[in-house]
PyMOL Python script that loads the backbone (N, CA, C, O; Angstrom):
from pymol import cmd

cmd.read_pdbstr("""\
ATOM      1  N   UNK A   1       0.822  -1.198   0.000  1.00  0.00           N
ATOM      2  CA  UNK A   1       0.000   0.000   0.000  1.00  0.00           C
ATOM      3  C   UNK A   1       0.862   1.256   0.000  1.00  0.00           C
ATOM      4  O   UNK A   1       0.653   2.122  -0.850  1.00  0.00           O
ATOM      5  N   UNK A   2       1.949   1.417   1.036  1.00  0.00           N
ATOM      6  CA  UNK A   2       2.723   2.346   1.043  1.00  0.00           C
ATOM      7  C   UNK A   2       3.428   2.561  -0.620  1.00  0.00           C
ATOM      8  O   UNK A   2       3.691   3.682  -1.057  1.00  0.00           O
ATOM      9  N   UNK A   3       3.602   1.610  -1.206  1.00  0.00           N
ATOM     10  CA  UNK A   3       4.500   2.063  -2.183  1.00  0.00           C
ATOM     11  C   UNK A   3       3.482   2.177  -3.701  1.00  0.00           C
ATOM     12  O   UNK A   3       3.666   2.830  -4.728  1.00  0.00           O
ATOM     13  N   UNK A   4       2.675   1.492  -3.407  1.00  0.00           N
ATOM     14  CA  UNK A   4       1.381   2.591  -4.456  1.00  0.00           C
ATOM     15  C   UNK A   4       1.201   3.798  -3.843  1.00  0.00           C
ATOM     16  O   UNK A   4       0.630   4.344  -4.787  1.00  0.00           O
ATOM     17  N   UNK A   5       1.249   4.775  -2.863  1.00  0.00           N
ATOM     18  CA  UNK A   5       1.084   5.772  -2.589  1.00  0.00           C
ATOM     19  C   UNK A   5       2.222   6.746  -3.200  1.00  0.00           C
ATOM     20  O   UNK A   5       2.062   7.834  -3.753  1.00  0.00           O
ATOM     21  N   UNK A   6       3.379   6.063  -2.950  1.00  0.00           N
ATOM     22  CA  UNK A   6       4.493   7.260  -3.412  1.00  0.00           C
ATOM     23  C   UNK A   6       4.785   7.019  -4.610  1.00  0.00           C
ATOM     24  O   UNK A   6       5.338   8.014  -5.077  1.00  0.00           O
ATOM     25  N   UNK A   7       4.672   5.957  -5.580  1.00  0.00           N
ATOM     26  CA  UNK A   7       4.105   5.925  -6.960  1.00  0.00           C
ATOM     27  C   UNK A   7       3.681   7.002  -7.460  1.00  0.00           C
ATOM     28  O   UNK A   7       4.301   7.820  -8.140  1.00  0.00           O
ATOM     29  N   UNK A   8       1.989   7.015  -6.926  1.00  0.00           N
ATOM     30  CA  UNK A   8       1.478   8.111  -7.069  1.00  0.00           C
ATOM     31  C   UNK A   8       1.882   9.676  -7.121  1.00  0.00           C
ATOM     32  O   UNK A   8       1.540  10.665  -7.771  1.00  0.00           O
ATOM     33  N   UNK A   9       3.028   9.291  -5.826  1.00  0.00           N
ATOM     34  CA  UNK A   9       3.214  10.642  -5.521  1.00  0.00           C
ATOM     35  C   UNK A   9       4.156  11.160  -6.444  1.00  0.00           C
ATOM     36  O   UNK A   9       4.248  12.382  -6.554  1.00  0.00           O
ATOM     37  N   UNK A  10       4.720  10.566  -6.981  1.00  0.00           N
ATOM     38  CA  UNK A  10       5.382  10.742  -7.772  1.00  0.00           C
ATOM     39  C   UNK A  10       5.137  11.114  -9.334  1.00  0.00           C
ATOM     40  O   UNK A  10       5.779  11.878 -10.054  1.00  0.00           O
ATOM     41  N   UNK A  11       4.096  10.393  -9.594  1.00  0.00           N
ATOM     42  CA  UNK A  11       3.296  10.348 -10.324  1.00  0.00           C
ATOM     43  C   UNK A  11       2.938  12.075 -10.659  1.00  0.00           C
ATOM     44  O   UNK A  11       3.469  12.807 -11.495  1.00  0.00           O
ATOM     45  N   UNK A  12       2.034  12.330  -9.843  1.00  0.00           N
ATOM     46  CA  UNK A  12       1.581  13.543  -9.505  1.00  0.00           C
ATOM     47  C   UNK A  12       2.287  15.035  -9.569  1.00  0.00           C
ATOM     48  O   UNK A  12       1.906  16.155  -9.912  1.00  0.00           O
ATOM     49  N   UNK A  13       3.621  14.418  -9.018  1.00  0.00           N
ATOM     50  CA  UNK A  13       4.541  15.529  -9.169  1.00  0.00           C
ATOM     51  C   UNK A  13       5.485  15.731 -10.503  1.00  0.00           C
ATOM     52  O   UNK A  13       5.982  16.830 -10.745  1.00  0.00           O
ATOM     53  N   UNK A  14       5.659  14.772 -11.213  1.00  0.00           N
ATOM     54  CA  UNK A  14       5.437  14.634 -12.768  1.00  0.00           C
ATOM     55  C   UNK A  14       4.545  15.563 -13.226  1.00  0.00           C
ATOM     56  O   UNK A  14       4.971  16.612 -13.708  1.00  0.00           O
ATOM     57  N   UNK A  15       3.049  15.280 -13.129  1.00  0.00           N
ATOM     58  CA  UNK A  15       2.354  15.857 -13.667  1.00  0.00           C
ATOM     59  C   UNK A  15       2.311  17.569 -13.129  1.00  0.00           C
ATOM     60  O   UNK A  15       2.643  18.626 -13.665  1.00  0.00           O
ATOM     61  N   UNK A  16       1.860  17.290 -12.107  1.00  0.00           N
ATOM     62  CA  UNK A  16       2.098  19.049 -11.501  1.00  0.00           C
ATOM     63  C   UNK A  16       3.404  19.901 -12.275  1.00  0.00           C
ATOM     64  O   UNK A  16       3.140  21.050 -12.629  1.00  0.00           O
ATOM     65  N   UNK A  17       4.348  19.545 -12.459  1.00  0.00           N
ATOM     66  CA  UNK A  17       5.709  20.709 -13.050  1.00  0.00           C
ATOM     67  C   UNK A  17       4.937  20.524 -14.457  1.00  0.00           C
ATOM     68  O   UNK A  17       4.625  21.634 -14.889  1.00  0.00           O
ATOM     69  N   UNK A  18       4.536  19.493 -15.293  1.00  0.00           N
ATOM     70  CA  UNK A  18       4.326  19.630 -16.494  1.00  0.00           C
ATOM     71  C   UNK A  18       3.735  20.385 -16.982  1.00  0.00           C
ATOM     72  O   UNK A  18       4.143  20.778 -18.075  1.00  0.00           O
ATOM     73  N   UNK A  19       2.576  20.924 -16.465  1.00  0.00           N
ATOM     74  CA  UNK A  19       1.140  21.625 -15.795  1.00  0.00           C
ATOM     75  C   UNK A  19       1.589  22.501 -15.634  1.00  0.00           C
ATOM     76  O   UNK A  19       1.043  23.351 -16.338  1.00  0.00           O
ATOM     77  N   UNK A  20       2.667  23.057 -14.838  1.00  0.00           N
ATOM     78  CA  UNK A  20       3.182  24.389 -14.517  1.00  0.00           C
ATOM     79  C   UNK A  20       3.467  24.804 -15.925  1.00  0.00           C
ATOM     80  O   UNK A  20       2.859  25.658 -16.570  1.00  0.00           O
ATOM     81  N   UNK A  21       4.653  23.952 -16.369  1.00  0.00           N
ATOM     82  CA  UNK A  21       5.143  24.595 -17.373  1.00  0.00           C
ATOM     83  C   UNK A  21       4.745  24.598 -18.800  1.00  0.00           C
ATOM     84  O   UNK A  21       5.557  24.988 -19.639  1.00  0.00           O
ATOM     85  N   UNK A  22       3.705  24.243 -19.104  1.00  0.00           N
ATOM     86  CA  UNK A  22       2.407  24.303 -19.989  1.00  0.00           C
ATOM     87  C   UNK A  22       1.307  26.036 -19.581  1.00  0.00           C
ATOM     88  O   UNK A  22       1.237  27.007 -20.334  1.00  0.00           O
ATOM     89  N   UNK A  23       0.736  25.915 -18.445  1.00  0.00           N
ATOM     90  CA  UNK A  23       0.455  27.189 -18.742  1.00  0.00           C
ATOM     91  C   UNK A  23       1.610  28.262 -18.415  1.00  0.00           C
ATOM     92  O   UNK A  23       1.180  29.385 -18.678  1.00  0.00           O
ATOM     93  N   UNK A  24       3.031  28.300 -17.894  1.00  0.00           N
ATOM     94  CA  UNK A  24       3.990  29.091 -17.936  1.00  0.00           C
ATOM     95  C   UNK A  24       3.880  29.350 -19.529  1.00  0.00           C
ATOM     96  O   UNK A  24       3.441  30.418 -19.956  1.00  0.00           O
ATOM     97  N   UNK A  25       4.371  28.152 -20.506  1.00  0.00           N
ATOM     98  CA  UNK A  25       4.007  28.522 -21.825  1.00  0.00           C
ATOM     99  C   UNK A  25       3.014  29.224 -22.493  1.00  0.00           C
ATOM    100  O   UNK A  25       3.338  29.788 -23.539  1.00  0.00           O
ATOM    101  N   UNK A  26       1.947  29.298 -22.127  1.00  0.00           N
ATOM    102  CA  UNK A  26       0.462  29.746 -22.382  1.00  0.00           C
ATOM    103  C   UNK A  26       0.941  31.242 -21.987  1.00  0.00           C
ATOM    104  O   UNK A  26       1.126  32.130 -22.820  1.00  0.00           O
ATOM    105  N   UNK A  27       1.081  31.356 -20.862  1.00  0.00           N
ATOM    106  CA  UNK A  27       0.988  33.001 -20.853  1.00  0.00           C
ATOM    107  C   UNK A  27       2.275  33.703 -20.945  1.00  0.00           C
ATOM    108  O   UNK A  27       2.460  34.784 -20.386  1.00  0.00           O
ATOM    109  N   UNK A  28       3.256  33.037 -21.715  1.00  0.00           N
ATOM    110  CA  UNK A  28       4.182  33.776 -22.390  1.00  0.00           C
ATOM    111  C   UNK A  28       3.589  34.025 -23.798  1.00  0.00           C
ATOM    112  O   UNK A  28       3.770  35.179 -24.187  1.00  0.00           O
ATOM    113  N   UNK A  29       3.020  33.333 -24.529  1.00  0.00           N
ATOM    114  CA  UNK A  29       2.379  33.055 -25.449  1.00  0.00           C
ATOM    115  C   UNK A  29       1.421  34.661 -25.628  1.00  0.00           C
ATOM    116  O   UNK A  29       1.343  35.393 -26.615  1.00  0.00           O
ATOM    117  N   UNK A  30       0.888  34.780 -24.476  1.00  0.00           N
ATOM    118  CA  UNK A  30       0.308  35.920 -24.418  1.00  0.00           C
ATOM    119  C   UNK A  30       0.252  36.960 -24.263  1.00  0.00           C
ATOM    120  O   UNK A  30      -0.618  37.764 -24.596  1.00  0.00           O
ATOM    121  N   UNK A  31       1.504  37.134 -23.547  1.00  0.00           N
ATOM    122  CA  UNK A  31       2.512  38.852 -22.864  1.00  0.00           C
ATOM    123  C   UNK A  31       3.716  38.780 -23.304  1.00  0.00           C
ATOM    124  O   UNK A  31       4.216  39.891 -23.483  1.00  0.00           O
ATOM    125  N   UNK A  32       4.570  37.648 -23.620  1.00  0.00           N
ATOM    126  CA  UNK A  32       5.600  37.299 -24.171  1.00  0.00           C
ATOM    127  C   UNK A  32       6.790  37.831 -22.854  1.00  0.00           C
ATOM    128  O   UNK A  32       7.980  37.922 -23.159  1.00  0.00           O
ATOM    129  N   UNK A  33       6.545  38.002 -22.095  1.00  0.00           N
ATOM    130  CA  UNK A  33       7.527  38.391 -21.103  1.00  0.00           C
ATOM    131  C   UNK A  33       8.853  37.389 -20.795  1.00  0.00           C
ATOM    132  O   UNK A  33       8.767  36.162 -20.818  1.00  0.00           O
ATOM    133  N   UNK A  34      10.119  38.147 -20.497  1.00  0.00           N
ATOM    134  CA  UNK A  34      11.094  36.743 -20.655  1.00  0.00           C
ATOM    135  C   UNK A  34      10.969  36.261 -19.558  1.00  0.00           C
ATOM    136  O   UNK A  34      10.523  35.138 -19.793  1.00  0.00           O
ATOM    137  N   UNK A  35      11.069  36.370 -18.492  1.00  0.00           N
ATOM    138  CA  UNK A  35      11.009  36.070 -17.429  1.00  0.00           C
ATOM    139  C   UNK A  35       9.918  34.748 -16.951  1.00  0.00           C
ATOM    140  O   UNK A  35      10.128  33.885 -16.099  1.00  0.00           O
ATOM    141  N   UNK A  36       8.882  34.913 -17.698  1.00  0.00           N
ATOM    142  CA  UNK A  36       8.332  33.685 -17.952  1.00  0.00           C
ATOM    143  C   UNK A  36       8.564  32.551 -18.475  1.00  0.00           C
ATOM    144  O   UNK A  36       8.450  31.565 -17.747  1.00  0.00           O
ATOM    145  N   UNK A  37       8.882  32.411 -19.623  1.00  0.00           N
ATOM    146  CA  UNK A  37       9.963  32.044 -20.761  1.00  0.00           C
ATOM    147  C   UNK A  37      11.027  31.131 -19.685  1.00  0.00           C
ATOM    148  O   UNK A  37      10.839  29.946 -19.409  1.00  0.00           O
ATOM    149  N   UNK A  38      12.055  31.890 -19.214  1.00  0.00           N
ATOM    150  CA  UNK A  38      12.635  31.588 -18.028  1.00  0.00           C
ATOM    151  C   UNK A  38      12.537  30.698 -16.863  1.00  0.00           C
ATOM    152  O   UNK A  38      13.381  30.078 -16.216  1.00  0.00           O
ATOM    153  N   UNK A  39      11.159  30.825 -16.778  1.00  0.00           N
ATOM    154  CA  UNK A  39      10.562  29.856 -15.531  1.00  0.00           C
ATOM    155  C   UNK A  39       9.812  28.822 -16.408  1.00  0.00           C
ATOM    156  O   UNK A  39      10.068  27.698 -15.978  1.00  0.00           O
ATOM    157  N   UNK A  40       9.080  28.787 -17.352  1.00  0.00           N
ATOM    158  CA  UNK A  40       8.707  28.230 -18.610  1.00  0.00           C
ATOM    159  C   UNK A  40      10.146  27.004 -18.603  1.00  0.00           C
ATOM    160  O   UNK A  40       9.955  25.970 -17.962  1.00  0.00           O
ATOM    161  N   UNK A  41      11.264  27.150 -19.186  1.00  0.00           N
ATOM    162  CA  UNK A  41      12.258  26.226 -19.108  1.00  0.00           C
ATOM    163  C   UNK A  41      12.925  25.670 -17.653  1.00  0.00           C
ATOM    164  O   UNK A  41      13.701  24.718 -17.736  1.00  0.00           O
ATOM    165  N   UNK A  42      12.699  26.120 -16.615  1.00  0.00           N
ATOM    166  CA  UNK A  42      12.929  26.148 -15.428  1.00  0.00           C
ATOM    167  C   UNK A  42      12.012  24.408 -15.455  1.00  0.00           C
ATOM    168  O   UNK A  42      12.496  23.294 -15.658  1.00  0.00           O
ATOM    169  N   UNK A  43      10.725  24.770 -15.194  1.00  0.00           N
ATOM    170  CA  UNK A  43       9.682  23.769 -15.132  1.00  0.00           C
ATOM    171  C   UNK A  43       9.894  22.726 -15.909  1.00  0.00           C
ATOM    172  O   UNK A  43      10.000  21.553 -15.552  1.00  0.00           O
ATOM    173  N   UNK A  44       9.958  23.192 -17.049  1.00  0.00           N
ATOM    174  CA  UNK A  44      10.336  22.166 -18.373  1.00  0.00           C
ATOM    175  C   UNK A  44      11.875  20.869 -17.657  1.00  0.00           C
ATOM    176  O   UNK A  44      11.896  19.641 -17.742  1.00  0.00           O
ATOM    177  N   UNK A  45      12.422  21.355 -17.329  1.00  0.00           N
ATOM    178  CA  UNK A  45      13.202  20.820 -16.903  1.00  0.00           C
ATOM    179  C   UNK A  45      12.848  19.860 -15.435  1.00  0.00           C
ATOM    180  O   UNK A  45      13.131  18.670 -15.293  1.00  0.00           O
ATOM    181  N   UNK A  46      12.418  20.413 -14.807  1.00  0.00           N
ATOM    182  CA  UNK A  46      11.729  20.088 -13.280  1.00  0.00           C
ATOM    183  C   UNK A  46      10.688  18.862 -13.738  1.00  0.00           C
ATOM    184  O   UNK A  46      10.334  17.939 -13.005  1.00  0.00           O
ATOM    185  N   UNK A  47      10.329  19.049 -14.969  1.00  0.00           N
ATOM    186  CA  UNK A  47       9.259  17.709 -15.163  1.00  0.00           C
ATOM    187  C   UNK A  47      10.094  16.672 -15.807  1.00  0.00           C
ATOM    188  O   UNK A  47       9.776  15.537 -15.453  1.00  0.00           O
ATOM    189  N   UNK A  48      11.021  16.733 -16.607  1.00  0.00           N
ATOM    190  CA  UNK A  48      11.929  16.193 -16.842  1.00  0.00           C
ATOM    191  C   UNK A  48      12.704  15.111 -15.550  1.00  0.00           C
ATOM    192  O   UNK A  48      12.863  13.911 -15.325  1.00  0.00           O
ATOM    193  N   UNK A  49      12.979  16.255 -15.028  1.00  0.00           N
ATOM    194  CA  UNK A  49      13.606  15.361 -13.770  1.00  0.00           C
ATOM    195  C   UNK A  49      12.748  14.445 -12.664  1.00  0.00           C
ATOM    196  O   UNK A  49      13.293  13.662 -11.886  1.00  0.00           O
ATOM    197  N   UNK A  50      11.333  14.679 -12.734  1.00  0.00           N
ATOM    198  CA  UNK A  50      10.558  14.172 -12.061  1.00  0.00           C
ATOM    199  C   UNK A  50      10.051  13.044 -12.900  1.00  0.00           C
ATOM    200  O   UNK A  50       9.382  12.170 -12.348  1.00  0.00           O
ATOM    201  N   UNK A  51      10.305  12.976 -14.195  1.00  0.00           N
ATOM    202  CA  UNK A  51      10.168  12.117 -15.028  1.00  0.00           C
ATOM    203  C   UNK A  51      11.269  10.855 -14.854  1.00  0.00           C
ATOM    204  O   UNK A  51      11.130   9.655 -15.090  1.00  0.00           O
ATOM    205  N   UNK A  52      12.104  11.410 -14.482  1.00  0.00           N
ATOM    206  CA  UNK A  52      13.388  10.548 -14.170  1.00  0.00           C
ATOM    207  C   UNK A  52      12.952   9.591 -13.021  1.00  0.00           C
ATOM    208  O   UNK A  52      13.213   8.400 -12.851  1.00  0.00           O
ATOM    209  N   UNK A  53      12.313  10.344 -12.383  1.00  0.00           N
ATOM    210  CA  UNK A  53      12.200   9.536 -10.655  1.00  0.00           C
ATOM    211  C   UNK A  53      10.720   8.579 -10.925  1.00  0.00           C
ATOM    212  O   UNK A  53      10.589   7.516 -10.318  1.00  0.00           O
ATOM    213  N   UNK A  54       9.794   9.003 -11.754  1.00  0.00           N
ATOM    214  CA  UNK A  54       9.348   7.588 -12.070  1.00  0.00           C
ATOM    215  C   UNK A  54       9.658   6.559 -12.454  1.00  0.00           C
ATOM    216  O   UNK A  54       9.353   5.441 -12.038  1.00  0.00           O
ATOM    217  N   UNK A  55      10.862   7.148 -14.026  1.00  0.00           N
ATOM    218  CA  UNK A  55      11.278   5.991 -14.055  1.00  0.00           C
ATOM    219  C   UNK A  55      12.261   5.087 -13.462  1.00  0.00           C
ATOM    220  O   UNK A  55      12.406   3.934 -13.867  1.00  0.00           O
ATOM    221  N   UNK A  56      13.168   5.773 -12.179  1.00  0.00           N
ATOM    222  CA  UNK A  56      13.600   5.226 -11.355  1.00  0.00           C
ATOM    223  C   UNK A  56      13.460   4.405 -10.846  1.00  0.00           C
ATOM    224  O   UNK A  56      14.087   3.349 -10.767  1.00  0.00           O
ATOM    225  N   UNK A  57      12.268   4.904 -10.246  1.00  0.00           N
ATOM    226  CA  UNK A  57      11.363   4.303  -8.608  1.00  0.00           C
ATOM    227  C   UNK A  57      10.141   3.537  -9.382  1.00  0.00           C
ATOM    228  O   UNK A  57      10.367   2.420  -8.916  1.00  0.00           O
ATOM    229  N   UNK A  58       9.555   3.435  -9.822  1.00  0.00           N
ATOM    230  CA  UNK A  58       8.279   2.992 -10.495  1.00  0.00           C
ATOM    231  C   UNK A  58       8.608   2.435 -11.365  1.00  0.00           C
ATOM    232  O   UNK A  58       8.878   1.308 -10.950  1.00  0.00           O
ATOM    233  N   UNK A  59       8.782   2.486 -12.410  1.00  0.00           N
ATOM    234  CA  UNK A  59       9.447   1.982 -14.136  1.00  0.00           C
ATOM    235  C   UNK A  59      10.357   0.704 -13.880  1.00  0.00           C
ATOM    236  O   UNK A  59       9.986  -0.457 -13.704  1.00  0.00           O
ATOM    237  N   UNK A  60      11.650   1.223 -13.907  1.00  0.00           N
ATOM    238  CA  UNK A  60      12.779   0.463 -13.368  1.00  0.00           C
ATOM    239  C   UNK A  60      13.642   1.069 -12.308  1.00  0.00           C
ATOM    240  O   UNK A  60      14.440   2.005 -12.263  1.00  0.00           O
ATOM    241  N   UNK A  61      12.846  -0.462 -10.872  1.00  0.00           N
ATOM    242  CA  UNK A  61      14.048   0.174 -10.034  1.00  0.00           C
ATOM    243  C   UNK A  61      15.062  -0.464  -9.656  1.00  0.00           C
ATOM    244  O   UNK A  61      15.640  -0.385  -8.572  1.00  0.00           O
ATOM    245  N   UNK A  62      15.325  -1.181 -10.647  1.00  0.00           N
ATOM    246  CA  UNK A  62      16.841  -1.842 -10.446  1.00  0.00           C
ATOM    247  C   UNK A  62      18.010  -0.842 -11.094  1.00  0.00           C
ATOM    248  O   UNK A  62      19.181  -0.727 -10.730  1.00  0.00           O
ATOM    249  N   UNK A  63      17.333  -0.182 -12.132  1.00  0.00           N
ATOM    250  CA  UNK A  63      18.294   1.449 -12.574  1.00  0.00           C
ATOM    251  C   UNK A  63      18.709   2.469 -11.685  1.00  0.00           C
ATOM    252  O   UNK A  63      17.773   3.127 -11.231  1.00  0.00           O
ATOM    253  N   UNK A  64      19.681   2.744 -11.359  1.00  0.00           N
ATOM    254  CA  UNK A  64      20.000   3.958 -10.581  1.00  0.00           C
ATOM    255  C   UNK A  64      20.069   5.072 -11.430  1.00  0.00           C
ATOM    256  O   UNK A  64      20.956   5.227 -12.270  1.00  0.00           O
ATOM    257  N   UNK A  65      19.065   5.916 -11.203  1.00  0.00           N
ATOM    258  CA  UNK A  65      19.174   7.365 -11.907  1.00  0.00           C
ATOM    259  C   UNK A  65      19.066   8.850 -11.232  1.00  0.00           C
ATOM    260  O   UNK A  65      18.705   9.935 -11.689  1.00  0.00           O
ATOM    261  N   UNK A  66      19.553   8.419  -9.902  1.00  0.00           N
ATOM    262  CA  UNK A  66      19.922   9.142  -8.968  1.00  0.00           C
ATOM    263  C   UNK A  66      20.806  10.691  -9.140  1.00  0.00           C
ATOM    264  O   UNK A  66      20.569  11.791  -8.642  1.00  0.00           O
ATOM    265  N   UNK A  67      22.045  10.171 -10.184  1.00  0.00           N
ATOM    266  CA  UNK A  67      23.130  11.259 -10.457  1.00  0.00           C
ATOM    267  C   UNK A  67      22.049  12.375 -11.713  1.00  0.00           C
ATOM    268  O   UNK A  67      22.023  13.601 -11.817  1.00  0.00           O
ATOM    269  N   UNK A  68      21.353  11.401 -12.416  1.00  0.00           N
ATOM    270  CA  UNK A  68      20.633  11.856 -13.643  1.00  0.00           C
ATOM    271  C   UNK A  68      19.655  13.292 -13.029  1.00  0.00           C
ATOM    272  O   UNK A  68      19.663  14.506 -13.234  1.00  0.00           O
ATOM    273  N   UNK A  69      18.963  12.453 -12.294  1.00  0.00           N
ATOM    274  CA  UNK A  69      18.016  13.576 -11.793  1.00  0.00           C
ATOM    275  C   UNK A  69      18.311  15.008 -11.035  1.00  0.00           C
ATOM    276  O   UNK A  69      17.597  16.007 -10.939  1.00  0.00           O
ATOM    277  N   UNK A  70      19.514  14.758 -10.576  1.00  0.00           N
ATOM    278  CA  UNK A  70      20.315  15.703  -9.448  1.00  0.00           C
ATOM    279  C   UNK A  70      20.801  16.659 -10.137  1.00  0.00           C
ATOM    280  O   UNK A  70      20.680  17.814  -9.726  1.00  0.00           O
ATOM    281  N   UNK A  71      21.493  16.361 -11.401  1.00  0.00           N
ATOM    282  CA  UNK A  71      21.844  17.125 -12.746  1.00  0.00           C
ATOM    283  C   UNK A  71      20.880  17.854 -13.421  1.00  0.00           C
ATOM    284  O   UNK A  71      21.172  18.942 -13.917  1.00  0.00           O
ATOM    285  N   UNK A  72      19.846  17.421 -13.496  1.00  0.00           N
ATOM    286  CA  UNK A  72      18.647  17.615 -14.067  1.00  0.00           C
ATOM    287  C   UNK A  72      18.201  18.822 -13.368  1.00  0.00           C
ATOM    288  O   UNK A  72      18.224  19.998 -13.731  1.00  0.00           O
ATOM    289  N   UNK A  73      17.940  18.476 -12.682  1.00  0.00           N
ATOM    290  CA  UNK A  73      17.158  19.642 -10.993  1.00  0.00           C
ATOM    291  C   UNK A  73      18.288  20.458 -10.905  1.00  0.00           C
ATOM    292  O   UNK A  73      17.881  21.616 -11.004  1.00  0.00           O
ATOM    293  N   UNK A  74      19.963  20.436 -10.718  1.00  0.00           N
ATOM    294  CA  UNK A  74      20.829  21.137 -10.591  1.00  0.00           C
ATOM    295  C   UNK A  74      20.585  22.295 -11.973  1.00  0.00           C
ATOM    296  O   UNK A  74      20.445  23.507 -11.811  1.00  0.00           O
ATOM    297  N   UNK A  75      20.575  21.457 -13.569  1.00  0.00           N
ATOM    298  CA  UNK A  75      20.274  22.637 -14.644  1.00  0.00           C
ATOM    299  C   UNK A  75      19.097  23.332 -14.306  1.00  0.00           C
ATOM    300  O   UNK A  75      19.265  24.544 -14.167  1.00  0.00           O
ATOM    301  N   UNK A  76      17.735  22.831 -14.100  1.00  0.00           N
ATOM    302  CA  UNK A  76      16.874  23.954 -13.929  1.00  0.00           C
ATOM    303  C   UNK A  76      16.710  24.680 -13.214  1.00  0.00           C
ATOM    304  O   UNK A  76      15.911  25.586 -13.450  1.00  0.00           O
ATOM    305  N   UNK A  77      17.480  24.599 -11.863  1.00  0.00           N
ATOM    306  CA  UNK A  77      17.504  25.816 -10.683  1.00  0.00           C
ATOM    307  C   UNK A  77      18.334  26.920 -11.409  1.00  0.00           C
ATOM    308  O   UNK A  77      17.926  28.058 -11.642  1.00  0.00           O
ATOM    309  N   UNK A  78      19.522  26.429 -11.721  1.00  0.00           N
ATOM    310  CA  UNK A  78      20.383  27.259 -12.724  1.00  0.00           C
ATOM    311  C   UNK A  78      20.195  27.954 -14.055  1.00  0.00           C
ATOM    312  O   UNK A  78      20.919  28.884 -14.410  1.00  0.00           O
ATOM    313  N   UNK A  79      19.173  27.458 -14.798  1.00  0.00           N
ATOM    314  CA  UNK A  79      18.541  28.379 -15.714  1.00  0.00           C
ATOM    315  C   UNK A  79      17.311  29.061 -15.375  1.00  0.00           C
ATOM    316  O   UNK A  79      16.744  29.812 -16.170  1.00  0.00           O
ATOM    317  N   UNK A  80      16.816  28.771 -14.004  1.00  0.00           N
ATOM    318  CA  UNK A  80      15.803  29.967 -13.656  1.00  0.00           C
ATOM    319  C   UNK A  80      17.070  31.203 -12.904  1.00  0.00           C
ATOM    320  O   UNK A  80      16.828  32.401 -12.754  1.00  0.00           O
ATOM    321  N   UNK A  81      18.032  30.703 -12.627  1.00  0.00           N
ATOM    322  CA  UNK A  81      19.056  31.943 -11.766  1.00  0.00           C
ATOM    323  C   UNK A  81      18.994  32.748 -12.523  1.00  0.00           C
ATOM    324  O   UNK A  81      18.339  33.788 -12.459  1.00  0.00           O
ATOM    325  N   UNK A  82      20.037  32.179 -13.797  1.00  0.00           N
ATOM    326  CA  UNK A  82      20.234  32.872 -14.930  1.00  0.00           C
ATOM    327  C   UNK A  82      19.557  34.280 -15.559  1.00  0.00           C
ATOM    328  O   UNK A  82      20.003  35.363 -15.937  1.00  0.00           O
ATOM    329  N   UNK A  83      17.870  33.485 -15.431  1.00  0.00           N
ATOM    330  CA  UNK A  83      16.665  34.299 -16.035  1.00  0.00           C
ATOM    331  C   UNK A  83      16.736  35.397 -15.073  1.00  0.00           C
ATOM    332  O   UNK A  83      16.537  36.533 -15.503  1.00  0.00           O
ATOM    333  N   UNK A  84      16.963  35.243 -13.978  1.00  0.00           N
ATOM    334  CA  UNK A  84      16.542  36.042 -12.809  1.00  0.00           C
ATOM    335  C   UNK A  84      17.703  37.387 -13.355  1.00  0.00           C
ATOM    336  O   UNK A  84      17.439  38.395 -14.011  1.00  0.00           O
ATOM    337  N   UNK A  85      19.035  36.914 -12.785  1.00  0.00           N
ATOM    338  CA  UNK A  85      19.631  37.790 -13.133  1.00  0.00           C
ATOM    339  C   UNK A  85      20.105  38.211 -14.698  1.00  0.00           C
ATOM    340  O   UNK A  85      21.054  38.987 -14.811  1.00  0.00           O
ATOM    341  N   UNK A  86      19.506  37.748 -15.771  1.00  0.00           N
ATOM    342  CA  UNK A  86      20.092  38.423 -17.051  1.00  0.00           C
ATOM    343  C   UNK A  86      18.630  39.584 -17.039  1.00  0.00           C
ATOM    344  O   UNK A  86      18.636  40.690 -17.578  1.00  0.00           O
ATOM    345  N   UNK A  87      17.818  39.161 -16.513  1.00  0.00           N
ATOM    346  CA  UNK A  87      16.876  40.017 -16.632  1.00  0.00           C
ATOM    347  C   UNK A  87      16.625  41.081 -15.333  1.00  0.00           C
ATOM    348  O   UNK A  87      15.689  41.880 -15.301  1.00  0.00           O
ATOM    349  N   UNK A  88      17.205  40.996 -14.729  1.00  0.00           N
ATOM    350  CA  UNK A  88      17.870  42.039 -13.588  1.00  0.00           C
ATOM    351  C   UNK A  88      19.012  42.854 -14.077  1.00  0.00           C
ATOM    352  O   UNK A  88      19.329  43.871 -13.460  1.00  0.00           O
ATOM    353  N   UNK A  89      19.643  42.484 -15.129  1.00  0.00           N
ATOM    354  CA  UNK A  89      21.108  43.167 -15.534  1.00  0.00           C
ATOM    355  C   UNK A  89      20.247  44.185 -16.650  1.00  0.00           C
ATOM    356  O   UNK A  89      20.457  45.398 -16.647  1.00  0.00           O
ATOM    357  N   UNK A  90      19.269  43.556 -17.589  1.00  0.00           N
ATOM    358  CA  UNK A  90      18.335  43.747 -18.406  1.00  0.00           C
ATOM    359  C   UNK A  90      17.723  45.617 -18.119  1.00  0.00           C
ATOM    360  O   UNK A  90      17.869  46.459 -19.006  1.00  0.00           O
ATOM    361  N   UNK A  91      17.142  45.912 -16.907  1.00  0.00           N
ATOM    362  CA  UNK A  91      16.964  47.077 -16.745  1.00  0.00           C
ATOM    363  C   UNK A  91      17.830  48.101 -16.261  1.00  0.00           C
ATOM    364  O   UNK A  91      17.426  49.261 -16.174  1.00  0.00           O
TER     365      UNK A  91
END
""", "prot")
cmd.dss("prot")
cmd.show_as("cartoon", "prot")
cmd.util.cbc("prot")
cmd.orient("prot")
């Protein structure tokens, strides 16, 4: 039971960043602001990596994809920095 739950949870949190970064897309789409854009690939990435941990933990868990995901999550914190400050240097 416990491990259909964090399946799920996992599951879920897959879906949630994807979701983020789908309407992040949408309303760049609409104001075009970079900074969105920014967090737009931020997310993009964040579902990516949460994509990883299903298939880790759920998919195959005899795969270690531990370093994968850490990298993953390490680039998208780092390209939302980026956004932050090129668009802080920006004004």
């Amino acid at each position: 039971m416990v491990g259909a739950v964090s399946n799920l949870v996992y599951l879920l949190c897959f879906l949630a960043s994807a979701l983020c970064a789908g309407l992040l897309l949408r309303q760049y789409r609409t104001i075009a602001s970079p900074i969105l854009l920014w967090s737009c690939a931020c997310f993009t990435l964040l579902a990516v990596s949460n994509l990883l941990v299903v298939i880790d933990k759920v998919l195959l868990p005899e795969l270690d994809l531990k370093l994968a995901r850490l990298l993953m999550t390490l680039i998208a914190v780092t390209v939302l920095l980026f956004g932050f400050i090129w668009e802080a240097e920006q004004d």
